[in-house]
C-alpha positions in Angstrom: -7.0 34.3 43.9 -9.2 36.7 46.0 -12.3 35.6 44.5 -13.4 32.4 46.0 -16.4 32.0 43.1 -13.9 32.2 40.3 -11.4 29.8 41.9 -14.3 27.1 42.4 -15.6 28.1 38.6 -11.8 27.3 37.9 -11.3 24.2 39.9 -14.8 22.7 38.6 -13.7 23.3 35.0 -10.3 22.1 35.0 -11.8 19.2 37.6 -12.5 16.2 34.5 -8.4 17.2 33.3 -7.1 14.8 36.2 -9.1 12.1 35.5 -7.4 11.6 32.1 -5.2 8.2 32.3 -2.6 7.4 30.1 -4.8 5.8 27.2 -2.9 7.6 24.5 -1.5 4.6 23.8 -5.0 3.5 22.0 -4.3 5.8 19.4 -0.8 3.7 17.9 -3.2 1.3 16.1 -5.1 3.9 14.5 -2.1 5.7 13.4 -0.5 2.7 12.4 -3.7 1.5 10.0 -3.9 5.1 8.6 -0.4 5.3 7.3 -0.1 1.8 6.0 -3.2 2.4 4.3 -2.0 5.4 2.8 1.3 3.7 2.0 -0.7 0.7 0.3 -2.7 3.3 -1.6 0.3 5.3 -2.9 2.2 2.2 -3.8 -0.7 0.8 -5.7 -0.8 4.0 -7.6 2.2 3.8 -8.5 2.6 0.0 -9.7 3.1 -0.1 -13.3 0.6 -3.1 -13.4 -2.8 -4.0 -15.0 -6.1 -2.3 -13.5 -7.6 -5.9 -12.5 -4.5 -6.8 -11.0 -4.0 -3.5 -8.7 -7.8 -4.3 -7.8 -7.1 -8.0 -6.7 -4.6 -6.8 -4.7 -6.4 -3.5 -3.1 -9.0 -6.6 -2.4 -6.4 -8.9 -0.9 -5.5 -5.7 1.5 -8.7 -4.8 2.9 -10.8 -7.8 2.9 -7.6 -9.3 5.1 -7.1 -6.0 7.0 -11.2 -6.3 7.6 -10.1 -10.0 8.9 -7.9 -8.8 11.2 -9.9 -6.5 12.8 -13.0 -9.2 13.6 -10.1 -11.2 15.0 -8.8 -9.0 17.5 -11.5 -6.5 18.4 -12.3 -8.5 21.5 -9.2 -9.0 22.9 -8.2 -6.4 25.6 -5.4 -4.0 24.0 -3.5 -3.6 27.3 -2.4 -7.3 27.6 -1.9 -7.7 23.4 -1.0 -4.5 22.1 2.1 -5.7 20.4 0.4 -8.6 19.0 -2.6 -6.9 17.9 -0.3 -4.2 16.4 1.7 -6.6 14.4 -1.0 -8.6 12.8 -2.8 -5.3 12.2 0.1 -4.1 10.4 2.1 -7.0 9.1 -0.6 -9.6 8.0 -2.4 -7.3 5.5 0.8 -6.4 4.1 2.9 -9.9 3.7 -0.5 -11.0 2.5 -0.7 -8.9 0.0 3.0 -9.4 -1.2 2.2 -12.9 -1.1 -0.2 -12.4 -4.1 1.6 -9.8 -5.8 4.1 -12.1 -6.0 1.9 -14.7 -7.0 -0.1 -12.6 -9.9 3.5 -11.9 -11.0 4.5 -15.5 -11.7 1.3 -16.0 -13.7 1.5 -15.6 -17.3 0.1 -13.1 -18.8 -2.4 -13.2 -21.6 -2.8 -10.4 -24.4 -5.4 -10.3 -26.7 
């Protein structure tokens, strides 16, 4: 470049680009909560069970998904990430299965 103005205006805008670090990997748990609660709510849809029982369960999910959260938003992601991505992912889910099990073992009453 011949113009010395436009290569500083370039090299001061595209300065904060190599200051990005590889913290990318921040984003897993995010994408991981958004599809499994997507998948929870499609699959509760589509359970050919009673209204009070599909809202037990949605309960179950985010109430422990909520639990999991408090427990693991102060640890530092770096050193825990597979641990905190597990639990985020797997304890909601086997706890839910848990009770769906559970509620389907119960007897049900008509009226």
């Amino acid at each position: 470049m011949k113009n010395p103005k436009t290569t500083l205006i370039l090299i001061t805008f595209l300065l904060p680009f190599s200051a990005l670090a590889h913290g990318e990997e921040i984003l897993i748990p995010i994408f991981i909560q958004f599809g499994l609660i997507l998948t929870f709510l499609i699959l509760i849809i589509s359970l050919k069970i009673r209204v009070i029982e599909k809202l037990i369960l949605s309960i179950m999910y985010f109430v422990t998904f909520g639990l999991m959260l408090y427990i693991f938003w102060n640890l530092p992601y770096r050193q825990n990430h597979t641990a905190i991505d597990l639990s985020i992912s797997l304890g909601p889910a086997l706890l839910t299965l848990i009770v769906y099990i559970f509620l389907k073992r119960l007897p049900h009453q008509t009226k």
